[in-house]
C-alpha positions as CSV (number, residue, x, y, z in Angstrom):
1,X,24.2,-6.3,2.3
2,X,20.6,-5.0,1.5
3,X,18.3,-6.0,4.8
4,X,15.0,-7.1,4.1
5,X,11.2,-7.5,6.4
6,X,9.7,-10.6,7.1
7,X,5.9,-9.9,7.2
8,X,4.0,-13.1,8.6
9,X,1.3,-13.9,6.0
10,X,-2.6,-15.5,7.5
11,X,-4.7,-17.4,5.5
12,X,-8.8,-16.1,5.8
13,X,-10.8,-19.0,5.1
14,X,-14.3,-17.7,3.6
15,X,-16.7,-20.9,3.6
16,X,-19.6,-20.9,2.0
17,X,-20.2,-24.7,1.3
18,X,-22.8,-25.1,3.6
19,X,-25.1,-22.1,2.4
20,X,-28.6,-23.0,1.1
21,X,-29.0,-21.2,-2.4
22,X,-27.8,-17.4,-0.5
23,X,-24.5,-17.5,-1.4
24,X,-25.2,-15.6,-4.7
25,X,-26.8,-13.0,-2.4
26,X,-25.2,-12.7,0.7
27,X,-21.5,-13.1,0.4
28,X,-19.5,-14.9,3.2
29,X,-17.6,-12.0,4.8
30,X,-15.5,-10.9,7.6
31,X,-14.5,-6.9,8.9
32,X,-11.5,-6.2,9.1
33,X,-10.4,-4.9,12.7
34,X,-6.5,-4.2,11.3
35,X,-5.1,-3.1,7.6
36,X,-4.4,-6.4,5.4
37,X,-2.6,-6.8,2.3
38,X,-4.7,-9.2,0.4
39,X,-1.9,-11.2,-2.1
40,X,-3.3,-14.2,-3.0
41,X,-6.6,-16.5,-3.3
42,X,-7.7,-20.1,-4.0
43,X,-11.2,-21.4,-4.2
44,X,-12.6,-25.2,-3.9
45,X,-15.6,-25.8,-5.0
46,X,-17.9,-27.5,-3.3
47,X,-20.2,-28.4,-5.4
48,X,-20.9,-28.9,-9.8
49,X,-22.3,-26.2,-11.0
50,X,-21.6,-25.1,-14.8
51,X,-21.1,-21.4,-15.4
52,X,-21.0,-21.2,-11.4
53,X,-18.3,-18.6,-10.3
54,X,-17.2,-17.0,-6.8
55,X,-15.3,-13.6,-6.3
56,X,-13.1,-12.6,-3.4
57,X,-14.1,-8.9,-2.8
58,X,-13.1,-5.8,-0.7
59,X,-17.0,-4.6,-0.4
60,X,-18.2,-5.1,-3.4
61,X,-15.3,-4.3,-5.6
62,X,-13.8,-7.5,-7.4
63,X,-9.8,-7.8,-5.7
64,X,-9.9,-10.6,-8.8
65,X,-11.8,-12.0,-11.8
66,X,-13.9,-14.5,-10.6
67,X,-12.9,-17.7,-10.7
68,X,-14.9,-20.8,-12.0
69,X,-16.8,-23.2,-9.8
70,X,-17.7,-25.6,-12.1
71,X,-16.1,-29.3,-11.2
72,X,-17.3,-30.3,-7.5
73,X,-13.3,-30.3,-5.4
74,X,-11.7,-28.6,-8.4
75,X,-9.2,-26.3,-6.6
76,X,-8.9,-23.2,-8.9
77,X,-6.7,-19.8,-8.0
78,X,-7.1,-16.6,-8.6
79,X,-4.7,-15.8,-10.7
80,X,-6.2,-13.0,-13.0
81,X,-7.6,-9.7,-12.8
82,X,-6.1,-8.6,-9.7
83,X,-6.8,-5.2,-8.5
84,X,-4.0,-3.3,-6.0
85,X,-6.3,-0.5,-5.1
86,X,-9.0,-3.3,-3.7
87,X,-6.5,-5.4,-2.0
88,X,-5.5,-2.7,-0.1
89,X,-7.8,-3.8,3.1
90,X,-8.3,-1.2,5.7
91,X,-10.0,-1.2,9.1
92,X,-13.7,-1.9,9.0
93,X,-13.8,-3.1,5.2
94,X,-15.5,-6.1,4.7
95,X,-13.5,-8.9,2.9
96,X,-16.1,-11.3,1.2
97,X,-16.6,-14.1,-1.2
98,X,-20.1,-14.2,-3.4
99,X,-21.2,-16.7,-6.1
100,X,-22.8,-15.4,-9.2
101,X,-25.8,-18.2,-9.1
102,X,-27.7,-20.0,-6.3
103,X,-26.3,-23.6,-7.1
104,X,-22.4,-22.5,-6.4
105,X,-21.1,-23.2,-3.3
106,X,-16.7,-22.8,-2.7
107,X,-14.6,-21.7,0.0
108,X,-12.3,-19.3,-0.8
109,X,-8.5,-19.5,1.0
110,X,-7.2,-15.5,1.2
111,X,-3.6,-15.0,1.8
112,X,-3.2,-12.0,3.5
113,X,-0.3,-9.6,5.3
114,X,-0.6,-7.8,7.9
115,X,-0.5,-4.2,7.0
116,X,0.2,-2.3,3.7
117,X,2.5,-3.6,1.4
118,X,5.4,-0.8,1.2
């Protein structure tokens, strides 16, 4: 019988719905103060704003292609574009969420493990 690990998984919740025009310039972060395993991320937006978009980041590297914040509550994943390397979060990065325009506003639900994925 093959054994298997059960990792528990914690849900970072980036908000940046209450930010007044910054969150296209100052990204909604945290440091990390243990390594995480970034695996998955959903964004609401919070707000209508065509060709609005928000990506979850390790610094400023992209972990995946942004995702579109168009409809105000449209709940959109981040399904493409992810990047291995970047998810890979280590002690002291920051993991972040930033707009590409002044009118978006989201929050960002990151799935994360505990450690490195092996």
């Amino acid at each position: 019988m093959a054994s298997a690990s059960v990792k528990a998984t914690l849900a970072v919740v980036l908000d940046a719905s209450g930010l007044n025009d910054q969150f296209n310039t100052t990204a909604v972060a945290l440091t990390a103060t243990r390594p995480l395993t970034v695996v998955d991320a959903y964004v609401i937006a919070r707000a209508a704003d065509v060709g609005g978009t928000a990506t979850v980041r390790k610094s400023t590297n992209a972990i995946f292609t942004a995702v579109v914040c168009a409809a105000d509550g449209a709940l959109i994943r981040a399904a493409a574009g992810y990047s291995a390397a970047d998810a890979a979060i280590a002690v002291g990065d920051s993991l972040n969420v930033i707009a590409n325009q002044a009118g978006t506003r989201g929050t960002a639900y990151v799935t994360v493990i505990p450690g490195a994925i092996s």
